[in-house]
C-alpha positions in Angstrom: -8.2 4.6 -29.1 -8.5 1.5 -31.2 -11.3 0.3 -33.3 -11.6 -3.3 -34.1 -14.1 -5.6 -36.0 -16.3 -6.3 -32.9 -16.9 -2.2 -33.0 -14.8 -1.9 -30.3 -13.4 1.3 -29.6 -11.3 2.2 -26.7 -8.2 0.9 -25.6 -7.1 -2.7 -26.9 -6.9 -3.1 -22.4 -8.4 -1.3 -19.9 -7.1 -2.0 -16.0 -9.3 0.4 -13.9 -9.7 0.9 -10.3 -13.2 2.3 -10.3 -16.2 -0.9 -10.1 -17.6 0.6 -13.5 -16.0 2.5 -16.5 -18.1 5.5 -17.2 -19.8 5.7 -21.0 -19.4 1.8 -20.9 -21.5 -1.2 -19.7 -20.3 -4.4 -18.2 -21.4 -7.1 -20.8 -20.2 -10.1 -19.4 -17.8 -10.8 -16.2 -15.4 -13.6 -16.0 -14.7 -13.5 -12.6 -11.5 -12.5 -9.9 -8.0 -12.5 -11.7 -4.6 -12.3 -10.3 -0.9 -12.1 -11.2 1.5 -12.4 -8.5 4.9 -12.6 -7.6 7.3 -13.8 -4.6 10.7 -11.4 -4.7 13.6 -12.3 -2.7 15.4 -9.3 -0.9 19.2 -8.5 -2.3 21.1 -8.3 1.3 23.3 -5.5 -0.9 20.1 -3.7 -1.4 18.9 -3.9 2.0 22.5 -2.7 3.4 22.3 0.2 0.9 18.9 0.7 1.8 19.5 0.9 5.7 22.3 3.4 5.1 20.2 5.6 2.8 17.4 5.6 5.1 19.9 7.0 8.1 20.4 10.1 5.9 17.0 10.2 4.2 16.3 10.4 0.3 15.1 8.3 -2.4 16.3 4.3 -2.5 16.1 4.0 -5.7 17.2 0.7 -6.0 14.1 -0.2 -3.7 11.9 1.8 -5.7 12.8 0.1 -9.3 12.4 -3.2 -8.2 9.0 -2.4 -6.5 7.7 -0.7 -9.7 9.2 -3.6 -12.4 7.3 -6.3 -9.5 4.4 -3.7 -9.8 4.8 -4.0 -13.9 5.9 -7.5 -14.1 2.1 -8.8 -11.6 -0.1 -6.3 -13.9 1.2 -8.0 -17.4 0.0 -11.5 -15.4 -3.5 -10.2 -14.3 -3.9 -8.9 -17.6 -2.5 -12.2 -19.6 -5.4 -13.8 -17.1 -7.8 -11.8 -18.0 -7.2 -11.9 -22.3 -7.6 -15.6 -21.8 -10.8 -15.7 -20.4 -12.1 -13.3 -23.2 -11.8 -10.3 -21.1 -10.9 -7.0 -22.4 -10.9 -4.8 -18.9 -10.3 -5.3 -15.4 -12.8 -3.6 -12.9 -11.8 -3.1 -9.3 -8.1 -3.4 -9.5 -5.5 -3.5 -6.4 -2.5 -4.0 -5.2 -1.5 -6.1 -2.4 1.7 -6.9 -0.5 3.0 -8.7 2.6 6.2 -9.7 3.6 7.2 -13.5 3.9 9.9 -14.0 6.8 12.5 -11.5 6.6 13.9 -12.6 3.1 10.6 -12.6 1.1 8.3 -10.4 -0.4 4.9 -11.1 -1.9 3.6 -8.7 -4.8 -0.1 -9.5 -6.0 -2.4 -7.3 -8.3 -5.8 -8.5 -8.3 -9.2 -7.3 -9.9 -12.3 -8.4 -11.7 -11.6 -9.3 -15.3 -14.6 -8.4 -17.3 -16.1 -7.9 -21.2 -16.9 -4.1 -21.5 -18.6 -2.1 -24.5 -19.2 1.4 -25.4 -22.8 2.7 -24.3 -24.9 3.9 -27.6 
């Protein structure tokens, strides 16, 4: 928890899933935000990745770059959202889809919104 001059206290960014953020209200909504990111596949990867998956396990290859695309489209939402004056995002999700064969889209999406402590 942080406490800044506005009286603000709670985390200097909040990313929830939820609509609302229980013991706060909603003060002012700034609309949909977005980050979002197009990933090429590594045919090394993929080879790895087919052979790994004929003797089951973890690819973790597969698995870092999905959670540093995961990281790297939450840090844009959340850089969206700061420069609209917003210090939360409601209603946050994930989407992907796959572009061709060689493609993959990673987007994390939400509403980016002005929240404060209830009294």
């Amino acid at each position: 928890m942080t406490h800044d001059a506005s009286g603000w206290t709670g985390p200097q960014f909040l990313v929830v899933t939820t609509n609302d953020v229980p013991g706060y209200r909603i003060d002012q909504v700034f609309g949909e935000v977005f980050g979002l990111t197009v990933r090429s596949r590594n045919a090394f990867s993929q080879m790895g990745a087919g052979l790994k998956s004929m003797f089951g396990g973890e690819l973790k290859g597969m698995t870092k770059a999905l959670v540093d695309s995961r990281n790297e489209v939450m840090g844009r939402m959340i850089g969206e959202a700061q420069s609209r004056g917003a210090n939360a995002v409601v209603a946050m999700r994930f989407d992907t889809s796959e572009m061709g064969d060689v493609w993959t889209e990673i987007c994390a999406y939400g509403t980016a919104v002005r929240i404060s402590p209830l009294q």
